[in-house]
N, C-alpha and C positions, 0 to 999 in steps of 0.2 A: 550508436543509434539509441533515441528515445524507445521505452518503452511503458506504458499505462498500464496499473494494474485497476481495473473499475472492480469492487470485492463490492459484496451485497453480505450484509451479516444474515444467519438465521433467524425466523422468528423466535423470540424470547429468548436470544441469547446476551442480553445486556452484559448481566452479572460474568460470563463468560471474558468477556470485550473487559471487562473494567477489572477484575480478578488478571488478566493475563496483560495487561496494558504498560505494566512497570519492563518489562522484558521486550516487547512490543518496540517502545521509546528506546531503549540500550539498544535491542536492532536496526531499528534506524538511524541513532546518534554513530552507530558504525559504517552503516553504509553513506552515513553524510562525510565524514572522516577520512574515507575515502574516496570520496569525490562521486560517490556512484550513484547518491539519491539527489535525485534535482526539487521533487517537492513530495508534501504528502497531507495528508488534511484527512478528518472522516467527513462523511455523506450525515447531515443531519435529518430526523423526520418531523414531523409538524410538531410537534412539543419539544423541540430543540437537542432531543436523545441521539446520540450515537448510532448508523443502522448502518454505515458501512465504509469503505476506505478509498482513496484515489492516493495511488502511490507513483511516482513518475523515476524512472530509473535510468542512468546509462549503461547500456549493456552490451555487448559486442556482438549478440544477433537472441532471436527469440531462446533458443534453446539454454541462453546463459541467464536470459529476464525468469523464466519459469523455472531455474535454480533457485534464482534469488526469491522469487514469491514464494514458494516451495521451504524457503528457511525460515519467514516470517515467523513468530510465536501464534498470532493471530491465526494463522494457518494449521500452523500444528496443534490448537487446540480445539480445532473445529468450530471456530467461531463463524467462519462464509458458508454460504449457503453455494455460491457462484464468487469465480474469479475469471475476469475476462481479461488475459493479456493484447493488448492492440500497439500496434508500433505508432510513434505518436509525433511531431509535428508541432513545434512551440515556434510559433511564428509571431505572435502579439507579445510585449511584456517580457522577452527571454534574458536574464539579466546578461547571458554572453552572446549576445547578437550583436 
């Protein structure tokens, strides 16, 4: 099953985001590797900066998605303010449909 992670960064925590970003990318170059990440992308703000994540995952039920956000670097550095997991639904565009 899909799972969405919608992450809203901190205010002012750019340098945070970009400082922890090279670890961030190896964690998902991993979970791409394994078949687990289906997409991911940041949330940009009106001056085109960084201010939060959409990360799309396959995961075997919520309790394994909230593993995986829970390892992110992003996470562990305190860089979200809010992580909202939602079970998710790629109906337009899904390259395996």
């Amino acid at each position: 099953m899909l799972f969405a992670f919608v992450c809203k960064d901190k205010p002012g925590h750019l340098n945070v985001r970009m400082e922890t970003r090279p670890a961030h990318l190896e964690h998902l170059n991993k979970l791409n590797v394994e078949g687990t990440l289906k997409m991911a992308g940041p949330f940009m703000d009106a001056e085109g900066k960084p201010n939060g994540s959409l990360v799309v995952v396959d995961a075997e039920n919520i309790e394994v998605a909230k593993t995986i956000a829970d390892a992110d670097p992003y996470t562990k550095a305190g860089l979200f303010e809010s992580v909202e997991i939602k079970p998710f639904n790629w109906v337009f565009n899904n390259p395996e449909a």
